[in-house]
C-alpha positions as CSV (number, residue, x, y, z in Angstrom):
1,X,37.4,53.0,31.8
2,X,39.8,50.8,33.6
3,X,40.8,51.5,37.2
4,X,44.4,52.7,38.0
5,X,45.3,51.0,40.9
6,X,48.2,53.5,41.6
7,X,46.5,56.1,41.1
8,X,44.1,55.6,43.3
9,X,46.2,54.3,45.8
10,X,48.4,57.5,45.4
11,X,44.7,59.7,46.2
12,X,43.7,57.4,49.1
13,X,47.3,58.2,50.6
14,X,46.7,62.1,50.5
15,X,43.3,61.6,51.6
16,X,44.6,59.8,54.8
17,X,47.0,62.2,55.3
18,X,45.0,65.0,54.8
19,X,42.2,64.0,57.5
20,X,43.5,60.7,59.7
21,X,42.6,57.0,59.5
22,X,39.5,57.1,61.0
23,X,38.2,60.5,60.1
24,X,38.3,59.5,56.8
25,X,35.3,57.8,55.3
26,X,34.6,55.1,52.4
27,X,32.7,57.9,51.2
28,X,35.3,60.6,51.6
29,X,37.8,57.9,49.8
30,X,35.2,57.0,47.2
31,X,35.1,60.9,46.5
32,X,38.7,61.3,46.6
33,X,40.0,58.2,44.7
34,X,36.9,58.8,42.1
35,X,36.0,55.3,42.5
36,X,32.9,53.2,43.9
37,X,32.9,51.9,47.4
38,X,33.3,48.3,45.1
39,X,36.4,48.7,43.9
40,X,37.6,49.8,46.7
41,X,36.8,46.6,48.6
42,X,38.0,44.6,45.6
43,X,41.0,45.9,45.3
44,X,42.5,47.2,48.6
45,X,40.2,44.4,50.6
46,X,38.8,47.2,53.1
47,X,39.4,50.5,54.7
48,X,42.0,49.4,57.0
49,X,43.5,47.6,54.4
50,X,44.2,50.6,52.1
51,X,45.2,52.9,54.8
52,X,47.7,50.2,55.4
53,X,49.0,49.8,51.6
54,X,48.7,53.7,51.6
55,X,51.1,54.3,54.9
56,X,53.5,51.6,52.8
57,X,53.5,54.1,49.5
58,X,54.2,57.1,52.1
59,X,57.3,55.4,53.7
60,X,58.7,53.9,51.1
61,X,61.3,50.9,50.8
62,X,62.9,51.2,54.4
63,X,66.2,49.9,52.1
64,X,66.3,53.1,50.4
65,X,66.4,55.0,53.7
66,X,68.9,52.3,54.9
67,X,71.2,53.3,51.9
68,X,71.3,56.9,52.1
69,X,72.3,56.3,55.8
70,X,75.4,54.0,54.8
71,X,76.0,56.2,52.2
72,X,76.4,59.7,54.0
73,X,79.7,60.9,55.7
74,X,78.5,60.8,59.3
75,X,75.4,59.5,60.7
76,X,74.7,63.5,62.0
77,X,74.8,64.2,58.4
78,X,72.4,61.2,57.6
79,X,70.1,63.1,60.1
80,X,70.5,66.2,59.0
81,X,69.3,64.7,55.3
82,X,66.7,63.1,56.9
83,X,65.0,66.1,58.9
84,X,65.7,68.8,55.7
85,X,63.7,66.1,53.5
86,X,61.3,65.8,56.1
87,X,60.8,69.6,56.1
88,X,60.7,69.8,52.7
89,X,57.8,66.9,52.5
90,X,55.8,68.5,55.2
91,X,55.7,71.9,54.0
92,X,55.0,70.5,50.1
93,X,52.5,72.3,47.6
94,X,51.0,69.5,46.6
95,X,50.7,67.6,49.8
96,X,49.2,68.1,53.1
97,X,51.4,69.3,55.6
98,X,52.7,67.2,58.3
99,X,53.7,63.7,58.6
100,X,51.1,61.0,57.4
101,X,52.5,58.7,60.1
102,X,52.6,61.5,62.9
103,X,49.1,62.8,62.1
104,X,47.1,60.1,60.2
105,X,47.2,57.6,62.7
106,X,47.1,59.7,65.3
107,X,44.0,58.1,67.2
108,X,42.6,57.0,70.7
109,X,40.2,54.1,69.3
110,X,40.7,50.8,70.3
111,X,39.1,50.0,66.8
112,X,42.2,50.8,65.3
113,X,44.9,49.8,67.9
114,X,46.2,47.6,64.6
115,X,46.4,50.8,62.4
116,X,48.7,52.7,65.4
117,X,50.7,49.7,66.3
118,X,51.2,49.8,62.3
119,X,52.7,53.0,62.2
120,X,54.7,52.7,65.0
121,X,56.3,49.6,63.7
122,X,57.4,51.9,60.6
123,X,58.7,54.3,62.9
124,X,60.6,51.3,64.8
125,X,62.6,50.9,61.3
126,X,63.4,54.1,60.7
127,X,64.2,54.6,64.8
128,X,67.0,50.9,63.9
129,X,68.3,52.7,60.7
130,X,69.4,55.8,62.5
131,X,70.9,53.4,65.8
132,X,73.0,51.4,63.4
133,X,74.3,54.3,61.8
134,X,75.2,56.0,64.8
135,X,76.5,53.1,66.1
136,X,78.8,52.8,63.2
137,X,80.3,56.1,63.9
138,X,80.9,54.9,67.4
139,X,82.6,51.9,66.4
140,X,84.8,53.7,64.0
141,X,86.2,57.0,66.1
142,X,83.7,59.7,64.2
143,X,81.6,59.8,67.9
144,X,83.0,59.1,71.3
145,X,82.8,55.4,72.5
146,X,80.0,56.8,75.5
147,X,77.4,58.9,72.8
148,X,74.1,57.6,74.0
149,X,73.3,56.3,70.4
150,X,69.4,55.3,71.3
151,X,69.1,58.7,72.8
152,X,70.4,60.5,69.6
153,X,68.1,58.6,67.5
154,X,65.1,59.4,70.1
155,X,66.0,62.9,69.4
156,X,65.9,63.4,66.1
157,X,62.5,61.7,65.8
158,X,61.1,63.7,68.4
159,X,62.4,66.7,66.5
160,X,61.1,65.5,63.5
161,X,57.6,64.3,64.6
162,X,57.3,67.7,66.1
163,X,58.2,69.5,62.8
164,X,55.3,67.6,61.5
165,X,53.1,68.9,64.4
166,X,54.4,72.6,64.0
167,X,54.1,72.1,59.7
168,X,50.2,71.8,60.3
169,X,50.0,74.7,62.7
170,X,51.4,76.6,59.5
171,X,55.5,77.1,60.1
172,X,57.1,77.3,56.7
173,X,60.0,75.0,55.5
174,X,62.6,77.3,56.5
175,X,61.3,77.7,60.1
176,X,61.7,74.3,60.3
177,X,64.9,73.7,58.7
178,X,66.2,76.1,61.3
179,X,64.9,74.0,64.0
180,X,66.4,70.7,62.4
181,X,69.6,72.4,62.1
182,X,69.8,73.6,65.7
183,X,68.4,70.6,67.1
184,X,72.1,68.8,65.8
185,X,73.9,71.3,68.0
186,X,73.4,68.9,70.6
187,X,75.3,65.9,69.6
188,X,78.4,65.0,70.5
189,X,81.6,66.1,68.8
190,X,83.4,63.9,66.5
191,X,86.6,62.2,68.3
């Protein structure tokens, strides 16, 4: 039997999102990935090293996100995309709930300081995608030359991490949609 490498990587992704970085064991990966504790090491290198290659399949090709930001009429409705997908992932049948960068790295070790300074590097992207956009809109007359564009941002990852939080407490996709929706009602009207 050979090993899928993407399939595995795909299992050891929900595993760490199901249960953290450090909660979850070789053995708990070995059991999830149906693999020895071997292959994992030969091919991800070690735990730490998968987690990280799995948090890279989560968040995907920060260009992508990039795109659909240049791509949508106003950098609130780039938001507003953003935070429905985000409800829609946390609330998903056949994943866990929540965010896999909110929740899986959530951690107090010092043992894996790398693993949270990791995620919060992802979350710096995402955090610059949504400023240039918003800074476009400045720049252009769609928001008023004084909108607070690193405060917008800061919002609507705040509101997003916390839709992760209220996903694994049990809130359903529409709860939070609603929540997305009338966390926008606070940004600035178009010029």
């Amino acid at each position: 039997m050979s090993f899928d490498r993407e399939a595995a990587l795909e299992k050891a992704m929900l595993a760490f999102w199901e249960s953290g970085y450090e909660t979850t064991s070789i053995s708990d990966l070995t059991a999830a990935m149906g693999v020895t504790a071997p292959s994992i090491y030969t091919a991800f290198g070690d735990k730490k090293q998968l987690f990280l290659e799995a948090m890279r399949r989560y968040v995907g090709d920060a260009a992508d996100l990039k795109k659909a930001f240049v791509l949508a009429p106003t950098a609130k409705e780039a938001v507003a995309r953003m935070m429905e997908d985000a409800a829609r992932l946390y609330t998903g049948d056949a994943t866990p709930r929540g965010c896999l960068l909110a929740s899986a790295a959530a951690t107090g070790s010092k043992d894996a300081a790398d693993v949270r300074d990791a995620a919060a590097r992802e979350r710096r992207v995402i955090r610059t995608i949504i400023i240039e956009r918003i800074e476009s809109d400045v720049e252009s007359g769609l928001l008023p030359p004084d909108t607070k564009t690193s405060v917008l941002a800061d919002t609507a990852l705040a509101i997003t991490h916390g839709m992760s939080i209220l996903a694994r407490d049990g809130a359903d996709r529409n709860a939070l949609i609603a929540i997305a929706q009338a966390s926008l009602s606070g940004w600035p009207d178009h010029s």
